[in-house]
PAMARBA-453468 format. One record per atom (N, C-alpha, C, O, CB): residue in one letter; x, y, z. Coordinates in pm, whole numbers, plus 50000, padded with zeros to 5 digits. Glycine has a CB too. Layout:
# PAMARBA-453468
aXYZ/...
# end
This chain:
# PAMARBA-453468
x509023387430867/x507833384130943/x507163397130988/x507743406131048/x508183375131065/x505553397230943/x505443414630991/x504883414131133/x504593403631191/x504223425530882/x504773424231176/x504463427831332/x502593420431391/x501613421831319/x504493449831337/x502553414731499/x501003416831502/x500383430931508/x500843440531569/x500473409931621/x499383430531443/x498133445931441/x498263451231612/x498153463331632/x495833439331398/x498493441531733/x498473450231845/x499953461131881/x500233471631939/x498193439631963/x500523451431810/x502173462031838/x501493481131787/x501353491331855/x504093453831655/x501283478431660/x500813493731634/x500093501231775/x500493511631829/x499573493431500/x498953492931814/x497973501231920/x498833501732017/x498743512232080/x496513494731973/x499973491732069/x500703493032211/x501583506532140/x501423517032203/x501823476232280/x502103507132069/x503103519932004/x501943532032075/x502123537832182/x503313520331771/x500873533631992/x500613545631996/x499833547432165/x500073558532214/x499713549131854/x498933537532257/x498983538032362/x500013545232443/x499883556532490/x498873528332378/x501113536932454/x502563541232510/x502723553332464/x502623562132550/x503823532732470/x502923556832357/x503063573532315/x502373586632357/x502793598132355/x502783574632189/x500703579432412/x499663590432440/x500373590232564/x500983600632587/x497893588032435/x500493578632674/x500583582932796/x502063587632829/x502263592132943/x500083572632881/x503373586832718/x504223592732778/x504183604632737/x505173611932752/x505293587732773/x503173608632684/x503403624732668/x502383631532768/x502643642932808/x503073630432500/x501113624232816/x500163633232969/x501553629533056/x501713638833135/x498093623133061/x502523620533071/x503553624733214/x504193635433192/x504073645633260/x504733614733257/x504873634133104/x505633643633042/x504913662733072/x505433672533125/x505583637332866/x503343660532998/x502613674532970/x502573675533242/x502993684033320/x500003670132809/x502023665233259/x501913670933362/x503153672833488/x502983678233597/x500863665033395/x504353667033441/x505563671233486/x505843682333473/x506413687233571/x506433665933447/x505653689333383/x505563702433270/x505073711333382/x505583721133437/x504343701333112/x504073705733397/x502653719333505/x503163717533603/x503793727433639/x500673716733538/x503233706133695/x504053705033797/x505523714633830/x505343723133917/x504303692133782/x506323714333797/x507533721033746/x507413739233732/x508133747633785/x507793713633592/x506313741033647/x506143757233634/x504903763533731/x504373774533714/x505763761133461/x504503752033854/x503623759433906/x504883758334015/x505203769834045/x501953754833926/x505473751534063/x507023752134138/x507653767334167/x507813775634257/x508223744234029/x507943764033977/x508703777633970/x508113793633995/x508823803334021/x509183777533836/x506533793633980/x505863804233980/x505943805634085/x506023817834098/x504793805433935/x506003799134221/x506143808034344/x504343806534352/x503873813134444/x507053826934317/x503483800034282/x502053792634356/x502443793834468/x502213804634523/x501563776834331/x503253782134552/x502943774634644/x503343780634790/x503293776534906/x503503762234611/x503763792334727/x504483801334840/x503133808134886/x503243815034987/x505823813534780/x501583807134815/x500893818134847/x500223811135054/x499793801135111/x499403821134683/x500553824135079/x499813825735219/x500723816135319/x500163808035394/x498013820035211/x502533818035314/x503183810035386/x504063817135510/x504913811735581/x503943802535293/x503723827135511/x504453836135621/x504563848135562/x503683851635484/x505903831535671/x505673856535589/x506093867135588/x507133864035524/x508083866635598/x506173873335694/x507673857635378/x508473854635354/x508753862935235/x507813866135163/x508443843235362/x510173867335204/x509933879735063/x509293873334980/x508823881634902/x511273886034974/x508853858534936/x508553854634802/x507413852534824/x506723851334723/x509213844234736/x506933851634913/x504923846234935/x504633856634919/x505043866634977/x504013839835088/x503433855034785/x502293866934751/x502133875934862/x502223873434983/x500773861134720/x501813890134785/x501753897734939/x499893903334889/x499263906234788/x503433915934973/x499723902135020/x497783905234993/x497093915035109/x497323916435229/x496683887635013/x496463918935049/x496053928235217/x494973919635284/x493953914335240/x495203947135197/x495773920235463/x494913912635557/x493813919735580/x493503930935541/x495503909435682/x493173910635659/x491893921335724/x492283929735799/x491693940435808/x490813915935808/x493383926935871/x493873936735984/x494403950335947/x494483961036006/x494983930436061/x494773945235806/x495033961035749/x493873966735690/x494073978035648/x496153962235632/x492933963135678/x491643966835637/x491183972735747/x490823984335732/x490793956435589/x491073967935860/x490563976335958/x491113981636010/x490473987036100/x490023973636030/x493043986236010/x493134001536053/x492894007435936/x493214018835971/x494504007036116/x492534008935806/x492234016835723/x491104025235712/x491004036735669/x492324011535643/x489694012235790/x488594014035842/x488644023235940/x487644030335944/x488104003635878/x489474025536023/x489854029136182/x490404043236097/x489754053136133/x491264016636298/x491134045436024/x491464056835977/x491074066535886/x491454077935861/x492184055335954/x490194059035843/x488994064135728/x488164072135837/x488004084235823/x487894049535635/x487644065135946/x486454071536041/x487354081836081/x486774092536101/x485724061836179/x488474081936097/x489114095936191/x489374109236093/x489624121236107/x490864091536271/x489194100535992/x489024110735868/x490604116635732/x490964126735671/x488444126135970/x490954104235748/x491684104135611/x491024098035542/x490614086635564/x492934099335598/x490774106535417/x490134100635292/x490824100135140/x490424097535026/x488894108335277/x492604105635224/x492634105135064/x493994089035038/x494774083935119/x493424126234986/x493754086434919/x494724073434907/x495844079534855/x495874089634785/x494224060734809/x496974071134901/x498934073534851/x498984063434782/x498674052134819/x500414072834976/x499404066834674/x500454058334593/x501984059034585/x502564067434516/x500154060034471/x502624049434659/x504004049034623/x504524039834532/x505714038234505/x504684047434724/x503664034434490/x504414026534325/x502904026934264/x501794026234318/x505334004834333/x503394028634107/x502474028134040/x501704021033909/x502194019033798/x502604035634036/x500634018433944/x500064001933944/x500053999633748/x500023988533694/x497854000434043/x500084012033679/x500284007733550/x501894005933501/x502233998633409/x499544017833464/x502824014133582/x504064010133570/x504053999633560/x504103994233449/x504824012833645/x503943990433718/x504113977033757/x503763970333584/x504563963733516/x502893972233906/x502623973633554/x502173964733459/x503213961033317/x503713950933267/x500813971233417/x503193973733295/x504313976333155/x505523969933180/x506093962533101/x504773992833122/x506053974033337/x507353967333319/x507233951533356/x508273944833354/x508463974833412/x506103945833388/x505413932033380/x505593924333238/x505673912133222/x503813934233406/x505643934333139/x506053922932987/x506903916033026/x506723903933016/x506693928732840/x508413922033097/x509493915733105/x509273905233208/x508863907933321/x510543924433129/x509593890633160/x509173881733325/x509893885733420/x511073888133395/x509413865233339/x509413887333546/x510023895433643/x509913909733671/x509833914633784/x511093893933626/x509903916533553/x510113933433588/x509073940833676/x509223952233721/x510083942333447/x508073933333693/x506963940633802/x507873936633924/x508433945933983/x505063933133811/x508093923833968/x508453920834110/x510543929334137/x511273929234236/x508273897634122/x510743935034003/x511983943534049/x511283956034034/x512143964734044/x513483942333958/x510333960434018/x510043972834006/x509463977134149/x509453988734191/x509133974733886/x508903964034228/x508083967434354/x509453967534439/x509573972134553/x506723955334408/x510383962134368/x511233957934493/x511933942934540/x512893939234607/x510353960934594/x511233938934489/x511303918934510/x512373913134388/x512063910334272/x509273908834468/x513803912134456/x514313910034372/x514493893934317/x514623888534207/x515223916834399/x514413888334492/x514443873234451/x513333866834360/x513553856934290/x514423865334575/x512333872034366/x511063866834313/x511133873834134/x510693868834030/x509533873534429/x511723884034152/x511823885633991/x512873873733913/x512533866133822/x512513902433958/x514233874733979/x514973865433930/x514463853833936/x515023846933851/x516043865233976/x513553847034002/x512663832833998/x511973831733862/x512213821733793/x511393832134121/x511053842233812/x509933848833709/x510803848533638/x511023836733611/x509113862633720/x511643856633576/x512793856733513/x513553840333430/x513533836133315/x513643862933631/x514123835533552/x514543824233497/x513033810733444/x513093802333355/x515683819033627/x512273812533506/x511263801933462/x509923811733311/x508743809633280/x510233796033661/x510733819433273/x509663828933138/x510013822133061/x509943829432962/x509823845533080/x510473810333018/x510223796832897/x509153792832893/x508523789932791/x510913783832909/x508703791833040/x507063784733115/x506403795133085/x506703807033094/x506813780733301/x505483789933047/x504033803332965/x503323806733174/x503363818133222/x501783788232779/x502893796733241/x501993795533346/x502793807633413/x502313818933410/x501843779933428/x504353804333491/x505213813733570/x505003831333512/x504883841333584/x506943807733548/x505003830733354/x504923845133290/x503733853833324/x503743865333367/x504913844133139/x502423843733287/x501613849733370/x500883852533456/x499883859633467/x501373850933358/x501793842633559/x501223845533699/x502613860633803/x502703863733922/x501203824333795/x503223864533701/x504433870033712/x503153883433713/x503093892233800/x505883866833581/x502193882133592/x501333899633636/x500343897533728/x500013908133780/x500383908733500/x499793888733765/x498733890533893/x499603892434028/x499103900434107/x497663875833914/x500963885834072/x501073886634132/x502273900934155/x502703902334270/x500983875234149/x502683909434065/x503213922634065/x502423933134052/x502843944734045/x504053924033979/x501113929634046/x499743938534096/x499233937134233/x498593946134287/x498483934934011/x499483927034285/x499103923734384/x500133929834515/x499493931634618/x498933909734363/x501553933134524/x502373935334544/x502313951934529/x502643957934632/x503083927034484/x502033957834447/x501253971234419/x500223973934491/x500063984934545/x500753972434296/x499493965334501/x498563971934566/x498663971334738/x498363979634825/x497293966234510/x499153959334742/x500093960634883/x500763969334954/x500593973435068/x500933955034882/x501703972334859/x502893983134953/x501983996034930/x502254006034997/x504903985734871/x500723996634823/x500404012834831/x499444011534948/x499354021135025/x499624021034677/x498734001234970/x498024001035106/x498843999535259/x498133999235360/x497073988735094/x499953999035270/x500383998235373/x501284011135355/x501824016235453/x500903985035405/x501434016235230/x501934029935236/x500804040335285/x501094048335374/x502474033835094/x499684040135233/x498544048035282/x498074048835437/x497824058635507/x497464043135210/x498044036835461/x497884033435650/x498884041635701/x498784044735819/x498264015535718/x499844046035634/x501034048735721/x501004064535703/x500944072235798/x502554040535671/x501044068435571/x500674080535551/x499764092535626/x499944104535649/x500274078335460/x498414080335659/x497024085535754/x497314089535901/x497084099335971/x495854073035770/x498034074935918/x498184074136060/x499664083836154/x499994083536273/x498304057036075/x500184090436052/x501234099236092/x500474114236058/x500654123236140/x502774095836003/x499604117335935/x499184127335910/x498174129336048/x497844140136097/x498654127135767/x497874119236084/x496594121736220/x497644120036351/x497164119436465/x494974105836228/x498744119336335/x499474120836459/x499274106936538/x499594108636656/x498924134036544/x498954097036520/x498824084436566/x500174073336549/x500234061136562/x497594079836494/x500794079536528/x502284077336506/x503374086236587/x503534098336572/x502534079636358/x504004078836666/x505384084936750/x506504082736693/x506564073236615/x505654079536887/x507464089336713/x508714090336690/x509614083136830/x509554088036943/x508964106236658/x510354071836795/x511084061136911/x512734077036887/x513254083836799/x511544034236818/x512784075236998/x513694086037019/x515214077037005/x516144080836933/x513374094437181/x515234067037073/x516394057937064/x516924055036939/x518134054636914/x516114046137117/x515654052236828/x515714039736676/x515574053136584/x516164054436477/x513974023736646/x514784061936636/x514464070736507/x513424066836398/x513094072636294/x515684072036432/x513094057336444/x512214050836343/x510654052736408/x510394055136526/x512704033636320/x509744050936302/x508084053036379/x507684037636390/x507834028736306/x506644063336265/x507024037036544/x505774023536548/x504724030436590/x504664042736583/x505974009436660/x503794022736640/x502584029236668/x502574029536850/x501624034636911/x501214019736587/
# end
């Protein structure tokens, strides 16, 4: 006895839509793993790191007192190169948990390359809060805690 003509269309129906769950479980899953959802969640090692305004305006504040020149303590084409490897920018800045995250999810195309915007971003971070720091000790706006040994402002 052969099939009715609708069995075919229910086959291939059913087939389109178990593969959009499937494709958007997929995206779901590797925007997870990319560490997206971490952006702008605290001070946490894995949330994107970005420069605030507040660091913008002691930079502003230190620019007028007259440091003009910029520090680099990591360097932003390194970051990049060692960015092929998923992960190797965020162990190169330093971020180890977030590389091993990048790392294990580089099957996922999305995690790989959100692995280089956000190990540039991280670059440009620590060299801007390396520079603030640089200025603000070269201009003497920085003390030495006699107790900690360490500098605050």
């Amino acid at each position: 006895m052969p099939h009715p003509p609708y069995i075919w269309w229910y086959n291939l129906l059913s087939e389109i839509i178990l593969r959009i769950i499937v494709g958007i479980l997929l995206i779901l899953f590797s925007v997870s793993l990319s560490g997206c959802w971490l952006k702008g969640t605290g001070n946490t090692g894995m949330a994107y790191k970005r420069i605030t305004p507040k660091m913008e305006k002691q930079m502003a504040y230190l620019l007028n007192k007259g440091c003009g020149e910029e520090q680099y303590y990591l360097d932003p084409s390194i970051a990049m190169l060692y960015s092929l490897i998923p992960g190797g920018g965020q162990f190169y800045v330093g971020e180890k948990k977030k590389g091993i995250l990048y790392l294990l999810s580089s099957p996922l195309i999305f995690p790989y390359l959100t692995s280089f915007k956000d190990a540039q971003n991280s670059v440009d971070y620590y060299n801007f809060r390396y520079t603030i720091k640089f200025c603000a000790e070269k201009l003497g706006l920085l003390r030495k805690k006699a107790s900690q040994g360490t500098l605050s402002r």
